[in-house]
N, C-alpha and C positions, 0 to 999 in steps of 0.2 A: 390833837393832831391838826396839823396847819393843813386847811386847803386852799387850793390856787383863786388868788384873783381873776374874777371874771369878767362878762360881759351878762347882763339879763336883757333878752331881748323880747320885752314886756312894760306897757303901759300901767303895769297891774300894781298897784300899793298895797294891797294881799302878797302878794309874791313879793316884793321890796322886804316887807316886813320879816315875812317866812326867812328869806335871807341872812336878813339880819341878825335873826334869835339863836339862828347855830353858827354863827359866824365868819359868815363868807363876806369878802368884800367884793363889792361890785361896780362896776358902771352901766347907768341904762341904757339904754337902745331903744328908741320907737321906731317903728318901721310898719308900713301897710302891706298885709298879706292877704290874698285871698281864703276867704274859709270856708267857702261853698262848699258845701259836701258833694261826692261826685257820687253818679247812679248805681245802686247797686250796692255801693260802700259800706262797709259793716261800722257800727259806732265804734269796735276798738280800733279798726283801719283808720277810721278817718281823725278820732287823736290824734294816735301817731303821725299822720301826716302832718297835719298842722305843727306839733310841737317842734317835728324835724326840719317843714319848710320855715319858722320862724328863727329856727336855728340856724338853719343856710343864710337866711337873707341878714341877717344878722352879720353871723362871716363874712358874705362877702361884702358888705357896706364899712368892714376894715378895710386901712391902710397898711401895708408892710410891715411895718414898723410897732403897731397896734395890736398885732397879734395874740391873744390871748384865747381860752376856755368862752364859748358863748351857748348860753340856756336858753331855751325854748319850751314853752308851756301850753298846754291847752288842754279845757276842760267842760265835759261835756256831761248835761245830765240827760240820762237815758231811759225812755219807757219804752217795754215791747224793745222793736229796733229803729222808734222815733226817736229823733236827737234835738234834745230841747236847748237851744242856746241862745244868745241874747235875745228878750223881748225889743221887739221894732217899735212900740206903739204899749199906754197903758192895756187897752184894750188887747193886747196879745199877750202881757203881763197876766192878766186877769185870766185868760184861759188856761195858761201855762199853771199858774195855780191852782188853777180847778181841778186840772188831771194830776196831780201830785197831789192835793187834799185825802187824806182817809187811804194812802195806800203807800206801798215802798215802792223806791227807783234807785239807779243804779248812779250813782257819778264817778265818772270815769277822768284823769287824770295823765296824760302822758309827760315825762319830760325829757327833752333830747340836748344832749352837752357835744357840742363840737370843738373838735382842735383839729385845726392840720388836715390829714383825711381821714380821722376816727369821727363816726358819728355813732354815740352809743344811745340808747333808748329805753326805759325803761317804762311801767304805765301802775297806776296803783287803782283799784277796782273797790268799791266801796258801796254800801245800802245805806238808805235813808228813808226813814219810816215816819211820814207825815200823820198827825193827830186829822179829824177833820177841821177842816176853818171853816168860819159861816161865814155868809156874804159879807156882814158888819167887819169881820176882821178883816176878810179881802181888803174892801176899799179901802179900810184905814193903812192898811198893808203897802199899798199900791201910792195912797200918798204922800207915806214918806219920802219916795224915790231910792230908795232904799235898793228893788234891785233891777234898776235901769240896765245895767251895765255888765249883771250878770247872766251864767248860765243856770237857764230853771225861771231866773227872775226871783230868787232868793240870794241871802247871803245869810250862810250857817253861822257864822261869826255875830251877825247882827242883832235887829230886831226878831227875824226869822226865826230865831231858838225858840221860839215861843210855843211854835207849833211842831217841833221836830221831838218825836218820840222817845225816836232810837238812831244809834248811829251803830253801823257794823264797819272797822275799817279805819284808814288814816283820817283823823280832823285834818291834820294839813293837807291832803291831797284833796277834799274834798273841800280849802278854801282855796286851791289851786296850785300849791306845789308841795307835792310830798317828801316829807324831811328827809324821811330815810333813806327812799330810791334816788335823790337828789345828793346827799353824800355819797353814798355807793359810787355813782355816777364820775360826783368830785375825787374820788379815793383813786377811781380806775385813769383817770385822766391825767390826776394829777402825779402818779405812778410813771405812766409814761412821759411827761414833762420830766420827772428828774433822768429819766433815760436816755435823753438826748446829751 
């Protein structure tokens, strides 16, 4: 089944990739969004938000003429109802480990597909069951740089496997864009593209 050419509005070579392997064609999009989480915001709210406002801004930094399907992602690892997302600093890296060492957390997943004025959203929920790490692994951990750039300050894909126990849930959603709700997504979209 053919799905429509997109737009990914995503810095992420994780998600390039995930693209790539079920074969969607794309073009990127970088674009600065806020992702401050706002007061009170529950970790599955604030997903959704982000994936939805990355998808807006996305949209509207087309041209007329440019008009296509545009993806939006974001992914967040979740303890309690703390939302652990990019480390700022090694030093933040290393705590963010600490509290994920020897117990499970949640990473959560949203991704939102726009056209026109459908914004569809879907979010993929998943456990990850950390081995413990001793200090010696942290550091070694920490400098590879491995995960600067992530949320948790792991990348499941990576080095990180090393210490992950158990996985409940999508791989792909938990290295940031889940296959399946992500076709779905493309199916439902792409449905209404030939309906015009």
């Amino acid at each position: 089944m053919n799905l429509p050419k997109v737009y990914l509005a995503s810095g992420s070579p994780r998600r390039r990739e995930l693209l790539t392997q079920i074969g969607v064609e794309f073009d990127k999009l970088t674009l600065d969004v806020d992702e401050s989480r706002l007061a009170g915001e529950s970790p599955l709210d604030y997903v959704q938000r982000i994936a939805t406002a990355k998808a807006q801004a996305g949209w509207q930094s087309l041209g007329q003429g440019e008009r296509r399907p545009v993806i939006g992602a974001d992914t967040s690892v979740v303890i309690g109802h703390d939302v652990l997302g990019k480390p700022k600093s090694a030093m933040d890296a290393k705590s963010m480990l600490q509290r994920i060492s020897n117990s499970q957390h949640d990473v959560l997943t949203a991704v939102s597909v726009i056209y026109d004025k459908q914004v569809l959203t879907k979010v993929s929920c998943n456990k990850v069951t950390f081995a413990p790490i001793s200090e010696a692994e942290l550091d070694w951990y920490i400098t590879t740089g491995e995960g600067e750039d992530k949320a948790g300050a792991y990348a499941v894909q990576g080095l990180a496997a090393r210490f992950i126990e158990q996985i409940e849930g999508s791989y792909s959603g938990i290295m940031g864009l889940p296959l399946r709700e992500t076709t779905a997504l493309l199916i439902d979209i792409g449905t209404h593209l030939h309906e015009q």
